[in-house]
C-alpha positions as CSV (number, residue, x, y, z in Angstrom):
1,X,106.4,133.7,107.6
2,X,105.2,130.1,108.7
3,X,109.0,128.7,108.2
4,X,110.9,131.2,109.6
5,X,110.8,133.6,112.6
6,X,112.9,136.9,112.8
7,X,112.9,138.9,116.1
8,X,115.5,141.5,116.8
9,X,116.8,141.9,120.6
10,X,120.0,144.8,121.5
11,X,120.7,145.1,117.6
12,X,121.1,141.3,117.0
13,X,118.4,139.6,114.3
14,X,117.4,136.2,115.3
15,X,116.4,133.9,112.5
16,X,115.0,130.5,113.2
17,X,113.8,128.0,110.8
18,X,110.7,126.4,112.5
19,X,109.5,123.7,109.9
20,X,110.5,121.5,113.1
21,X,108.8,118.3,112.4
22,X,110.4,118.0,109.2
23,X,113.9,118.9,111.1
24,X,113.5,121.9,108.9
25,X,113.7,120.9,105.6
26,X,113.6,123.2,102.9
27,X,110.3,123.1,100.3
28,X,109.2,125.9,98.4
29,X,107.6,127.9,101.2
30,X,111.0,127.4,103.2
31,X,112.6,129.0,100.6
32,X,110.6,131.8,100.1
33,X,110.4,132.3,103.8
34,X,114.7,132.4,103.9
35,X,115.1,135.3,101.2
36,X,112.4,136.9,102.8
37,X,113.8,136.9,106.3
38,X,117.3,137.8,104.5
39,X,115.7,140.7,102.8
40,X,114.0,141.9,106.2
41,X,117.1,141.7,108.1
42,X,118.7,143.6,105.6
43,X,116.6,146.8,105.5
44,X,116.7,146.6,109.4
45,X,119.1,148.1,112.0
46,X,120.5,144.6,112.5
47,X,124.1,144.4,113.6
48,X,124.5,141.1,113.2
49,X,122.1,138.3,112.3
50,X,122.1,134.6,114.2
51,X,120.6,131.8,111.6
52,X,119.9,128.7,113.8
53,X,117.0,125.9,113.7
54,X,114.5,124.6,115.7
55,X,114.1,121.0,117.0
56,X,116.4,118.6,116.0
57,X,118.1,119.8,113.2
58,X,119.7,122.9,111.8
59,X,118.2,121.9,108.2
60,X,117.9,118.4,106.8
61,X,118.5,119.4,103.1
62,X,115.8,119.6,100.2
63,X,112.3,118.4,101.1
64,X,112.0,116.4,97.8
65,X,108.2,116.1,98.2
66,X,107.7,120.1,98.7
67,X,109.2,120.6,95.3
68,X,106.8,118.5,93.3
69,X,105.9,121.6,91.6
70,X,109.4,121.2,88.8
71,X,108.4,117.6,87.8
72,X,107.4,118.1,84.3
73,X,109.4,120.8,83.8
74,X,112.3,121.6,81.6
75,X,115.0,121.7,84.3
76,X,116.6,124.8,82.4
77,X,113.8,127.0,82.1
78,X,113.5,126.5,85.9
79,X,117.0,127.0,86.8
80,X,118.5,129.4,84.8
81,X,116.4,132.3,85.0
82,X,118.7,135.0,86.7
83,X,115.3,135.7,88.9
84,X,117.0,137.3,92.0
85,X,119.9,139.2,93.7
86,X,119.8,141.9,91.0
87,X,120.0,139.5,88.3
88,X,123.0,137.1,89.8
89,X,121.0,134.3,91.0
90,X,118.0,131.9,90.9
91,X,115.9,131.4,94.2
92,X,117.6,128.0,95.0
93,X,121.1,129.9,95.1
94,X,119.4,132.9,96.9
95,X,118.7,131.0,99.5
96,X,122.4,131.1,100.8
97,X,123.6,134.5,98.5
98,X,120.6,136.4,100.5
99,X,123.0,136.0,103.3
100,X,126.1,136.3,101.9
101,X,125.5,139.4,100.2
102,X,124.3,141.3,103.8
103,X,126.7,143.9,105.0
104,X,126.4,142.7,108.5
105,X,127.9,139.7,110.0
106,X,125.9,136.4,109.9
107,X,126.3,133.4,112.6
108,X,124.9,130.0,111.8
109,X,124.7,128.0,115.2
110,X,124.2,124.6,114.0
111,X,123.0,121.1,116.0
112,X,121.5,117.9,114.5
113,X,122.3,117.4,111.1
114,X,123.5,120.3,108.3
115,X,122.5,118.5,104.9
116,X,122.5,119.7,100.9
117,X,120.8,123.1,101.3
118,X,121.1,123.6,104.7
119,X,124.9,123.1,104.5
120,X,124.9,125.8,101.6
121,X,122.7,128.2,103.7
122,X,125.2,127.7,106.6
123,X,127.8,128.7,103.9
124,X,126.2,131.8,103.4
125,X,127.0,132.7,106.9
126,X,130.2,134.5,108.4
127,X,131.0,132.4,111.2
128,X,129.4,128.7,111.8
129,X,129.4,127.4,115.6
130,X,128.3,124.1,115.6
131,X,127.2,121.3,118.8
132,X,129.6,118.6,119.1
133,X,128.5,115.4,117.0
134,X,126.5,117.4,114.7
135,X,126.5,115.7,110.8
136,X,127.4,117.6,107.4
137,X,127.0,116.5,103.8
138,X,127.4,118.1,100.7
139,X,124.1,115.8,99.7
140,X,123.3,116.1,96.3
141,X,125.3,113.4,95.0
142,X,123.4,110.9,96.5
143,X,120.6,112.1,94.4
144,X,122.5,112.2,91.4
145,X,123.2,116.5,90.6
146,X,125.5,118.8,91.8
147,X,125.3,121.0,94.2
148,X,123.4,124.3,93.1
149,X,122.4,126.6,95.8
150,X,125.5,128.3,95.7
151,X,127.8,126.2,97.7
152,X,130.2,126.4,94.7
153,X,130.8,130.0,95.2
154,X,131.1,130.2,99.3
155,X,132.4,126.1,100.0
156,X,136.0,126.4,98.3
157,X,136.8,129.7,100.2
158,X,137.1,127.5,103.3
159,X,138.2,124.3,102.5
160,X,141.2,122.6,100.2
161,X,140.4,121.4,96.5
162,X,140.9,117.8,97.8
163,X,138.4,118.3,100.5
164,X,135.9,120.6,98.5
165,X,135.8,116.8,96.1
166,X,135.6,114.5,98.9
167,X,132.9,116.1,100.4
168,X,131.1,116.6,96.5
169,X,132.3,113.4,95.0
170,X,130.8,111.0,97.7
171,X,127.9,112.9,99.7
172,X,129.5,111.4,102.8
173,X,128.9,112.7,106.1
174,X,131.4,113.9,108.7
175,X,130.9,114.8,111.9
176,X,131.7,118.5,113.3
177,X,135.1,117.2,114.6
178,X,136.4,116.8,111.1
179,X,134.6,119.2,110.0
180,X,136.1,122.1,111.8
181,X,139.7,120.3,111.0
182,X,139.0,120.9,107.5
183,X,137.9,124.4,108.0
184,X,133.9,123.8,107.2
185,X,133.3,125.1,110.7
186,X,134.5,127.9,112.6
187,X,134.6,126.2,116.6
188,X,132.4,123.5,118.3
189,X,130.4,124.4,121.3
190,X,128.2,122.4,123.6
191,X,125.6,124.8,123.1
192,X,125.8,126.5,120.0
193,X,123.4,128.9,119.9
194,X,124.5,130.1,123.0
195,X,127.8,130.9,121.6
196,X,126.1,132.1,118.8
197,X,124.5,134.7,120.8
198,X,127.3,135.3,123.0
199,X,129.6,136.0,119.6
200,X,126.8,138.2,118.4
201,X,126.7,140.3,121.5
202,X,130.3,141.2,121.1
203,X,130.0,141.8,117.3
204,X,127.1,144.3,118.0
205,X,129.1,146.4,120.9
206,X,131.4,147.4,118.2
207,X,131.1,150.2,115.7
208,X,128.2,149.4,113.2
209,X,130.6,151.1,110.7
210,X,133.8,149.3,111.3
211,X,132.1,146.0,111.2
212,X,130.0,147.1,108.0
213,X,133.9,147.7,106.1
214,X,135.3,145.3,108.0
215,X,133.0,142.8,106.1
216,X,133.7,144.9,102.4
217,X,137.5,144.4,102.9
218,X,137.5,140.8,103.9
219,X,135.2,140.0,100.7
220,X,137.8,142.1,98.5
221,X,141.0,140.8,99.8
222,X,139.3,137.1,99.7
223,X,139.6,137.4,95.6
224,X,140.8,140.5,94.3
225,X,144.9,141.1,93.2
226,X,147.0,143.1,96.1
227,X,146.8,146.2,94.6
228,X,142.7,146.4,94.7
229,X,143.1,145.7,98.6
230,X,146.0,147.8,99.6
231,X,143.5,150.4,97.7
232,X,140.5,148.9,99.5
233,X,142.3,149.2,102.7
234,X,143.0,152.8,102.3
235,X,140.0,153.7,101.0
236,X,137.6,152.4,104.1
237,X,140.0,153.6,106.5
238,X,139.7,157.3,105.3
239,X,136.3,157.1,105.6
240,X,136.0,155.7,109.1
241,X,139.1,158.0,110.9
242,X,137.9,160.6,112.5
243,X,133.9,159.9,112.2
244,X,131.5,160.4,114.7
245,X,131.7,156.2,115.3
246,X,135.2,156.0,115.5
247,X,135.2,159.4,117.9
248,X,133.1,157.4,120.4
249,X,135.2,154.0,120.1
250,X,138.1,156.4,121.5
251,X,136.2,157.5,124.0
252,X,134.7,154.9,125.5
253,X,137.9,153.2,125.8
254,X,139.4,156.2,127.1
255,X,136.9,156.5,129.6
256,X,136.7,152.6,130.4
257,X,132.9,152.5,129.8
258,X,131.4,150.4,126.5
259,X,130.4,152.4,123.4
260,X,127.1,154.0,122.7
261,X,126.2,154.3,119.1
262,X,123.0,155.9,117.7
């Protein structure tokens, strides 16, 4: 993949975007490269994943030149095509849903600037650690659409309605101060792939399992009614007590050493 690397190193999937001179901007080949990478990392033995970007930038948005290819095009025929995730999405919104849709945790360690689709990819993520002074914009206004990569779906779990417009509305940038005050980031670090990594460490010494339902029942109880997660709850706790996984957990902290699981 010439736009994306993946490596894997103690259960953690690195993904980086590597279209550096173009501070990774995403064209057509970028975003073939993402879903592919997504798709990797999920038929792998990945714990967790770590999305970050090479060179100066996580992801500068759209590469308006790479996608040449729609001019002339009926916009609808291009976009509405249900063409991916199993008939839910079109490549543009796979882009972010690739990653949303894993059952592992994903990290985005963000530096630079985090522009139109590379603020929806970061969306996609779990967790986003981001380098002091880094820039985010929900970009498409200033080109006249809406976002469309499926910001729509991940952007107002995080933020307040009146934030979710300001940021849509005027394609204004903030800065990763006020963006982790209105909840688009999750902390700010000096180095934050680092972090990142650090984070991902931690996230992989714990039970592949628990972390796998951990992830279902956060999803669930982030949209269905209180009955469907008390059930949720019960449900993946009965299938996790008294496993193999949760056996070792026990005695590894019993025993003060960290858990091996196969």
């Amino acid at each position: 993949m010439a736009r994306v690397q993946v490596t894997y190193e103690n259960h953690i999937a690195l993904v980086r975007l590597t279209r550096a001179d173009k501070m990774n901007a995403v064209d057509q080949e970028m975003i073939d490269a993402i879903i592919a990478a997504g798709r990797e990392v999920a038929a792998s033995d990945a714990r967790v994943a770590v999305i970050s970007g090479e060179g100066r930038a996580f992801c500068a948005g759209i590469d308006i030149t790479g996608l040449s290819g729609m001019m002339g095009k009926e916009p609808a025929d291009v976009l509405m095509p249900r063409s991916h995730g199993e008939g839910t999405t079109n490549q543009w919104q796979e882009v972010a849903m690739v990653w949303a849709r894993l059952e592992i945790p994903v990290i985005a360690a963000i530096h630079g600037v985090c522009f139109g689709a590379g603020i929806q990819l970061a969306l996609g993520c779990d967790i986003r650690i981001a380098a002091p002074g880094t820039k985010f914009a929900v970009m498409e206004m200033k080109w006249g659409i809406v976002p469309d990569m499926g910001g729509m779906v991940l952007l107002p779990k995080l933020v307040r309605s009146d934030v979710l417009r300001r940021l849509t509305y005027t394609a204004a940038p903030v800065e990763s101060d006020q963006a982790e005050r209105w909840g688009l980031i999750t902390e700010i670090a000096e180095d934050p792939l680092a972090a990142a990594l650090s984070l991902a460490e931690t996230i992989a010494g714990k039970s592949p399992a628990a972390i796998r339902a951990a992830k279902r029942l956060i999803e669930i109880a982030e949209s269905a009614p209180a009955e469907e997660v008390l059930l949720a709850e019960s449900r993946l706790q009965s299938e996790l007590i008294g496993k193999p996984e949760q056996m070792e957990v026990i005695a590894a902290e019993m025993q003060k050493r960290p858990a091996v699981f196969k």
